[in-house]
C-alpha positions in Angstrom: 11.3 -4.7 -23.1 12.3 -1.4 -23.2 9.8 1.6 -23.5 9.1 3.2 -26.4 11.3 6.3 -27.6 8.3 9.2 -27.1 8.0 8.0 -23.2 11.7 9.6 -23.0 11.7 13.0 -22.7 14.5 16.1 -22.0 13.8 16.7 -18.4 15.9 19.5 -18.0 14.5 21.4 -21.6 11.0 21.0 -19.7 11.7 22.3 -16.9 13.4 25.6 -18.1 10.0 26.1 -19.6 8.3 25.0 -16.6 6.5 22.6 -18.7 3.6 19.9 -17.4 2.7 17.0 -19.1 -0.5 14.2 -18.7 -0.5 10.5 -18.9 -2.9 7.6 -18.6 -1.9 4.2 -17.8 -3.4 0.8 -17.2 -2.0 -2.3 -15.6 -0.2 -3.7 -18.9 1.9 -0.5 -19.1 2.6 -0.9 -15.1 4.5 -4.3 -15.3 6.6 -3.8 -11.9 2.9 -2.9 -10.3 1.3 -6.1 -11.8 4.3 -8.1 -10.4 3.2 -6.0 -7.0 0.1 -8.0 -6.9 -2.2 -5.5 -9.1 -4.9 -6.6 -10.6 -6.9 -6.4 -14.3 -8.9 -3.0 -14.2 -5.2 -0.9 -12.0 -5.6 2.7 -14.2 -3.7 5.8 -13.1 -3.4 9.3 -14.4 -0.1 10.9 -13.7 0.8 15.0 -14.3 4.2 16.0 -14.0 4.9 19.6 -13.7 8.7 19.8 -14.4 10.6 22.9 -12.2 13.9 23.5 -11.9 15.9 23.7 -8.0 19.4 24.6 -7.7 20.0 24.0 -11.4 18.7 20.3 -11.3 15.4 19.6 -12.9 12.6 18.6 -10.7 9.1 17.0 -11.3 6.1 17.5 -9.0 4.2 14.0 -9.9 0.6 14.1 -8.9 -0.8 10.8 -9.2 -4.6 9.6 -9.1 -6.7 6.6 -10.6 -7.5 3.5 -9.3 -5.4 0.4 -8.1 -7.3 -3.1 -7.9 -6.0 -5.5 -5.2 -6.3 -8.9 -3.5 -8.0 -7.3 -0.1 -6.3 -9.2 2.8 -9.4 -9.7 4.7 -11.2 -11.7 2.6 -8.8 -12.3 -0.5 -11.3 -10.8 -3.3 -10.2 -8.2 -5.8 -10.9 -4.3 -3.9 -10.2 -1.3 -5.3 -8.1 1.3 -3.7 -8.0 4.9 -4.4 -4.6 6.3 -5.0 -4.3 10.2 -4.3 -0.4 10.8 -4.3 1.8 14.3 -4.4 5.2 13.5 -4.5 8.1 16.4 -5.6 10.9 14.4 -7.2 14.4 15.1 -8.2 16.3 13.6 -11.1 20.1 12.7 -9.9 22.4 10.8 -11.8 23.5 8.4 -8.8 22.1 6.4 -5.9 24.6 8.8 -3.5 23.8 12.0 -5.2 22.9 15.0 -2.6 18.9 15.3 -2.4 17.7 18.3 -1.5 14.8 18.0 1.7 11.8 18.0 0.6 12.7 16.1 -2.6 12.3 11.8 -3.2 15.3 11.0 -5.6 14.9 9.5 -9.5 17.7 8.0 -10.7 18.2 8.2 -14.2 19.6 11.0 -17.0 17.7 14.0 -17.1 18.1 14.7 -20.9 16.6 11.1 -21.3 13.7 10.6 -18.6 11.6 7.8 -18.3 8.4 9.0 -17.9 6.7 5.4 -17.2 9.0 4.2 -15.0 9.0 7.6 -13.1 5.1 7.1 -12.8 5.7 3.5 -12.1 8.2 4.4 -9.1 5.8 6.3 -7.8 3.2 4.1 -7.8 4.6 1.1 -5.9 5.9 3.5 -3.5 1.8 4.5 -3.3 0.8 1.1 -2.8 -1.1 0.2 0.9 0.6 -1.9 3.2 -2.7 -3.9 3.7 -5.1 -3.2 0.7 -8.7 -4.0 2.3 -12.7 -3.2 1.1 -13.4 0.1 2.7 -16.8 -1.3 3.3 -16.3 -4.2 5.9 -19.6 -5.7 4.4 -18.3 -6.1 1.2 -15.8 -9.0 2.6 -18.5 -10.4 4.9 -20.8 -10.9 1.5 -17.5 -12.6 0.0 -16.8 -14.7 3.5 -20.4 -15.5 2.9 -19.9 -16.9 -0.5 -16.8 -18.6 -0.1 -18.6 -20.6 3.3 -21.4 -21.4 1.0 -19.1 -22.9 -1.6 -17.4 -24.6 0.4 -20.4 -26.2 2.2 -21.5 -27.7 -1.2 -17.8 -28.8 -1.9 -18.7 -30.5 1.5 -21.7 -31.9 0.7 -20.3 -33.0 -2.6 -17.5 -35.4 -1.0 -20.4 -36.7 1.6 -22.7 -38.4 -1.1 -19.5 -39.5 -3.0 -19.5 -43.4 -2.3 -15.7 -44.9 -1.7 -15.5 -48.6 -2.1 -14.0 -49.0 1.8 -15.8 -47.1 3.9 -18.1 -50.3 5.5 -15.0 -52.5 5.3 -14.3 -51.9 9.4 -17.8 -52.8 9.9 -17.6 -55.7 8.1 -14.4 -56.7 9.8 -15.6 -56.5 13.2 -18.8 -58.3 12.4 -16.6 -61.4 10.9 -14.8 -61.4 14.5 -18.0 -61.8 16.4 
């Protein structure tokens, strides 16, 4: 599904005028994120201040909101900050010349994607091993998932199976 028409915008008219624009976005509007392992409650609030370097139209993206995560110590949902500053440029192919300083966009600059731009940015934002800042929080979820799975335990004890005294009853008929 392509994004709507309004999420393209003339990169290169905004930034003659130096021109900054706001958006908020949650998990269903961040599909490559989702598929990223993000979870229900991921919201992120982009501004991109458009500039314009060596007569190719830049956009400072400052990204910040809240990304929620399968923490890989004890595999419950955590949520990780994202604080992200990241000057882009837009070039029209993969071996354009990028300035230093600058991450590449590809795409047209009269017609930018704003979402996937914020998307991009993102994933590239994402930790390499999202955890609970607080290592109590997984030792409370350890807790619970021991405890659960002591009374799955205890469950499959009192369950009766029809041949489990059949080796006692064997060796007795051999005696």
């Amino acid at each position: 599904m392509s994004p709507a028409p309004a999420e393209h915008v003339n990169a290169k008219e905004l930034a003659g005028r130096a021109a900054s624009i706001e958006r908020s976005l949650d998990l269903r509007q961040l599909p490559r994120v989702a598929e990223a392992g993000a979870l229900e409650g991921t919201r992120v609030r982009a501004r991109l201040h458009f500039a314009v370097f060596e007569g190719r139209p830049t956009v400072d993206v400052q990204l910040e909101g809240v990304l929620v995560l399968v923490c890989q110590r004890c595999l419950k949902p955590c949520e990780c900050g994202i604080e992200e500053v990241e000057p882009v440029i837009v070039v029209a192919a993969d071996g354009d010349d990028v300035p230093g300083g600058y991450a590449p966009f590809i795409g047209e600059a009269q017609s930018l994607p704003l979402t996937e731009l914020i998307e991009e940015q993102v994933l590239l934002g994402l930790p390499l091993v999202p955890m609970h800042e607080n290592e109590s929080l997984c030792r409370e979820a350890a807790s619970e998932m021991i405890a659960a799975e002591a009374q799955a335990a205890a469950k499959t004890q009192d369950k009766q199976t029809p041949f489990a005294k059949l080796r006692e009853l064997l060796d007795q008929s051999e005696r």
